[in-house]
Steps between C-alpha positions, in 0.01 A plus 500: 500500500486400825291565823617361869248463746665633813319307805800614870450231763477814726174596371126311562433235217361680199163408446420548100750772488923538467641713724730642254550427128810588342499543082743465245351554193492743166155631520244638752156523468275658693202367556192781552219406763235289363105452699261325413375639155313372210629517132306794494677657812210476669535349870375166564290401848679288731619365792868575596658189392258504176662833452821388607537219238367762202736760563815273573371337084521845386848560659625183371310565150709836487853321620462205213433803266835674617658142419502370862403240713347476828823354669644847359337747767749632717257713676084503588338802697145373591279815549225436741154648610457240779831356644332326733264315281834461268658314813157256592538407117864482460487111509261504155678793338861250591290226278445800231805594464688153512239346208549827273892612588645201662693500777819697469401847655621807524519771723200610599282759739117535558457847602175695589305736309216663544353462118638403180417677218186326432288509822349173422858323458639393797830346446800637222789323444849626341844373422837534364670224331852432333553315198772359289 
């Protein structure tokens, strides 16, 4: 299995995102959105990076479950309820994401939404990844 992190000159600099991510690999999994829940399913309080690191654990808790790694994700849609506030905070959720998944990144997008399916949550997070 192999992923390439696919950065053109053309484009701006990535900033803790690939532009493109090609995979070679046997087996997909898809990775379902994951907030900021307690083992009872039950969402937690938080700020948006305090969210931010709980529901990128359970992602990765559900990827090393599947048999993968974090340098695995091909692909990471970041649902939002505050894009701005996701933007003044990028810098701290950069840190997150480097100490729990390292630094080989994968395609991403933040995109908008207007709630997530529990109103207290205010950040989901879900992948695809390719392994051997």
């Amino acid at each position: 299995m192999s992923l390439e992190r696919v950065n053109p000159a053309e484009l701006p600099p990535p900033t803790g995102f690939s532009h493109a991510v090609t995979a070679t690999g046997s087996r997909t999994v898809f990775l379902a959105g994951q907030t900021a829940l307690d083992p009872d399913g039950k969402p937690v309080p938080g700020t948006l990076p305090e969210q931010f690191e709980r529901a990128l654990t359970h992602l990765l808790a559900a990827l090393r479950a599947a048999g993968g790694a974090p340098s695995d994700l091909a692909k990471v849609t970041v649902y939002a309820t505050d894009v701005a506030d996701y933007r003044a905070h990028a810098p701290e959720l950069g840190r997150i994401w480097r100490r729990l998944a390292g630094r080989e990144y994968p395609a991403m997008a933040v995109i908008g939404a207007v709630r997530l399916w529990d109103e207290e949550c205010v950040v989901e997070l879900e992948g695809v990844a390719v392994l051997e």
